[in-house]
C-alpha positions as CSV (number, residue, x, y, z in Angstrom):
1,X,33.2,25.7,12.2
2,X,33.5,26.8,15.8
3,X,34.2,22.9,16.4
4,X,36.6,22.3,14.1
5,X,38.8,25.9,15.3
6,X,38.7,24.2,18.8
7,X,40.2,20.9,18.0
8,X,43.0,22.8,15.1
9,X,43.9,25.3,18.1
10,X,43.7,22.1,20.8
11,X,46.1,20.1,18.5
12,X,47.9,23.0,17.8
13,X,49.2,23.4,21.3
14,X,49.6,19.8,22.2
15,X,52.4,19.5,19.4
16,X,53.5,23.1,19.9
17,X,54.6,22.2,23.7
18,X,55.6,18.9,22.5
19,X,58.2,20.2,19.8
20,X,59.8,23.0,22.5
21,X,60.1,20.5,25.7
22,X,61.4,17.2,24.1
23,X,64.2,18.1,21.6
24,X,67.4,19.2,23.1
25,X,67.9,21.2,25.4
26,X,64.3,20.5,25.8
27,X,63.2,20.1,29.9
28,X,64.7,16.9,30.0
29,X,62.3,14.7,32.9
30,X,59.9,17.7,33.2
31,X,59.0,17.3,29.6
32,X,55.7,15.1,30.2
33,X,54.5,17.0,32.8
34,X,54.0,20.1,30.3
35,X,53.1,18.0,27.5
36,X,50.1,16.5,30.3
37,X,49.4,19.9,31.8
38,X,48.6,21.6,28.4
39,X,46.5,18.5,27.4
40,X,44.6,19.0,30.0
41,X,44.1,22.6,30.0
42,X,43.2,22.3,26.7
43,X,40.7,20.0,27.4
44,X,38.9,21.9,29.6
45,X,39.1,25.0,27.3
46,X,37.0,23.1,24.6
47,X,35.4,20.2,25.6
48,X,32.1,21.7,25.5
49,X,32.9,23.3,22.1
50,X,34.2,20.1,20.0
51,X,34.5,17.7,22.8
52,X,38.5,18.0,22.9
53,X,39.6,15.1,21.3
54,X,43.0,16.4,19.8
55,X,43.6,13.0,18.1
56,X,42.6,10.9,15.2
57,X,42.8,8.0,17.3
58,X,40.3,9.8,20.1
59,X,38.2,10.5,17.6
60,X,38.3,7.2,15.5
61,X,37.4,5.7,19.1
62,X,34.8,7.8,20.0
63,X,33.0,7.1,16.5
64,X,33.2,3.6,16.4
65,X,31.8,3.9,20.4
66,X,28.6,5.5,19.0
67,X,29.1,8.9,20.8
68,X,30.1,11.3,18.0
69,X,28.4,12.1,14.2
70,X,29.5,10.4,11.1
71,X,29.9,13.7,9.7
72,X,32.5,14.9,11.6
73,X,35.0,11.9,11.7
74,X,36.9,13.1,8.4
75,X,36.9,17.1,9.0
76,X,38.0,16.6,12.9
77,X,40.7,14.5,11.7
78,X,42.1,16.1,8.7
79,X,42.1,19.4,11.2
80,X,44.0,17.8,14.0
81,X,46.4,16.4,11.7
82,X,46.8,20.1,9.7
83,X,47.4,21.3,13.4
84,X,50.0,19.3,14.0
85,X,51.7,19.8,10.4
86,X,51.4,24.0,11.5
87,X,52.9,23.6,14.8
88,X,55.4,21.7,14.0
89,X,56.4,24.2,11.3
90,X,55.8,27.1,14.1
91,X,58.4,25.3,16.3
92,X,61.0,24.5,13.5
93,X,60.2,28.5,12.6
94,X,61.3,30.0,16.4
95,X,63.9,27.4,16.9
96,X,65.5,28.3,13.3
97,X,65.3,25.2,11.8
98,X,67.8,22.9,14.1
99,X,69.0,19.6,13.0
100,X,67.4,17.3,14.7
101,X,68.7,13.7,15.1
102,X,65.3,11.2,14.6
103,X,64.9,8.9,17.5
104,X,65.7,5.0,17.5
105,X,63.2,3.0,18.0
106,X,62.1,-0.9,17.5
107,X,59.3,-1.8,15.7
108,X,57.7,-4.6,17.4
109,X,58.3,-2.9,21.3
110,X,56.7,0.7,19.6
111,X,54.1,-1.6,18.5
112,X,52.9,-3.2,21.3
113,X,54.1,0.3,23.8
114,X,51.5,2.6,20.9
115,X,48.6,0.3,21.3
116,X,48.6,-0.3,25.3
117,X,48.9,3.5,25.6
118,X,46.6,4.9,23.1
119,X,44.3,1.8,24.5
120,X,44.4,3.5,28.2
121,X,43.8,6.8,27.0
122,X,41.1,6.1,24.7
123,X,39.1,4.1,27.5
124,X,40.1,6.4,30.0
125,X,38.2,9.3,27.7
126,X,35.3,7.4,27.4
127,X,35.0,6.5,30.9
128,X,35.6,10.1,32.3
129,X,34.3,12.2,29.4
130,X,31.3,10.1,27.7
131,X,30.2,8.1,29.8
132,X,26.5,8.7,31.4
133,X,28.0,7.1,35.1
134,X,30.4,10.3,35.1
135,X,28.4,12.5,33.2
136,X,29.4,16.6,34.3
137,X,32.6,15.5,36.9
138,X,35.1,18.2,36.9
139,X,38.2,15.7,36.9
140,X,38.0,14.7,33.3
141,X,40.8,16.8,31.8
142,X,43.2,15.9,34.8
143,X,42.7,12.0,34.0
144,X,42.9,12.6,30.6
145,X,46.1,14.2,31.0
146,X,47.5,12.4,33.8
147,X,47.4,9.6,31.8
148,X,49.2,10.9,28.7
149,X,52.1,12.1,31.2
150,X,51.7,8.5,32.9
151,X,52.7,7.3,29.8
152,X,55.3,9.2,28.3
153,X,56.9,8.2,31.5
154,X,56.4,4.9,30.9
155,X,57.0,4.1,27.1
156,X,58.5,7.6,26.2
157,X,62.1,5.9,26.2
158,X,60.8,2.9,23.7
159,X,58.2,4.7,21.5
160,X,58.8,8.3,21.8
161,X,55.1,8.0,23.9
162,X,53.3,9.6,20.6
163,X,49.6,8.0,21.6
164,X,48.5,9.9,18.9
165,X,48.7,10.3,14.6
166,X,48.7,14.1,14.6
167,X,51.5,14.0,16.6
168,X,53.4,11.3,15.6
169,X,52.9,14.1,11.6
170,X,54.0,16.9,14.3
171,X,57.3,15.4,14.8
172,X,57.7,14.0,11.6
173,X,57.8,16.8,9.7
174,X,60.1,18.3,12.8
175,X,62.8,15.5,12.0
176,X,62.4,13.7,15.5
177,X,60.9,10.6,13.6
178,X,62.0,9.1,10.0
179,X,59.1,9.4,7.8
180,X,59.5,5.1,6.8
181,X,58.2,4.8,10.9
182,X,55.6,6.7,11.0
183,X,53.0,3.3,10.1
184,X,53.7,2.3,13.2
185,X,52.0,5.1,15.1
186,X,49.1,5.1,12.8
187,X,48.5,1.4,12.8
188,X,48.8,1.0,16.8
189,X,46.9,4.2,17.6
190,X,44.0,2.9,15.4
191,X,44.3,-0.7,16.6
192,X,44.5,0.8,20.4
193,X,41.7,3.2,20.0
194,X,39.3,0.4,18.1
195,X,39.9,-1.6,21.2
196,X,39.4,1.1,23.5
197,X,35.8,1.4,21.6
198,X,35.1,-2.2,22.0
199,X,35.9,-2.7,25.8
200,X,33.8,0.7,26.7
201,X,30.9,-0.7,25.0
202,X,31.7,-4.3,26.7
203,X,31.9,-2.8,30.0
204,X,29.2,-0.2,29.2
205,X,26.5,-2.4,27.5
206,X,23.7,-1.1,29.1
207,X,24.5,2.2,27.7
């Protein structure tokens, strides 16, 4: 149970900050610095706990790279993605229910923007977090979130830089994503993560 609190309340605050520095006013180029800094303090707040994975994707990576329990895929997932169904409401709830205009995007860009990004994070977690060559370095929340920020910098302005399915729920249900697009987060994070899994283990054989 005390797993499962970590990653709600991890995923909770990831979506939380998102919701309050993207829409407008929001914090305009600042935004992915917040939405990085809080993934990574949340990280290091409950790593040891759950292992911070605040993502179906992270967690649908880490399973299929042998370094997490069967029996724990479906609960940490259906958590992170209740988390970022609650925050979401929490920021439509202080913000009194704004209207929000959902962001253009293009299908095939998002796509390919999704699965690079989620790909990077994924293997950066392993590589920092799980793997024996690294095992106890005090970086691996700053990579983790560096790299989130690195790439809502990079992609934010094509795929809304989502790199993950309880998020891409978050801002759904906040209105800063039509509810026909959402496949396309779900369907690149997965495909991003799954190759995440397969080039750690490539990389990592003798593990």
């Amino acid at each position: 149970m005390k797993k499962y609190l970590v990653e709600f309340t991890g995923t909770f605050f990831l979506v939380f900050t998102i919701g309050n520095v993207v829409p407008a006013p929001g914090t305009g180029l600042l935004a992915p610095l917040a939405i990085g800094g809080v993934l990574a303090a949340m990280i290091y707040a409950g790593g040891h706990i759950s292992g911070a994975h605040y993502n179906p994707a992270v967690t649908f990576a880490v399973w299929v790279g042998g370094k997490m329990d069967s029996k724990d895929v479906f609960p940490y997932m259906v958590t992170q993605i209740v988390a970022g169904a609650v925050a979401a409401l929490a920021v439509l709830f202080i913000r009194e229910f704004p209207q929000t205009v959902p962001m253009e995007i293009s299908t095939l860009p998002a796509l390919i923007a999704e699965t690079l990004f989620t790909f990077a994070l994924c293997l950066v977690i392993f590589e920092v977090a799980l793997s024996k060559a690294t095992r106890g370095n005090c970086y691996y929340g700053i990579a983790i979130g560096l790299t989130v920020m690195a790439g809502a910098y990079a992609v934010g302005s094509v795929s809304g830089g989502v790199f993950n399915p309880a998020v891409a729920v978050g801002i759904t249900v906040m209105g800063m994503l039509d509810l026909y697009s959402i496949w396309i987060y779900l369907c690149s994070n997965l495909a991003g993560a799954l190759l995440a899994a397969a080039v750690y283990k490539f990389i990592n054989s003798e593990e």
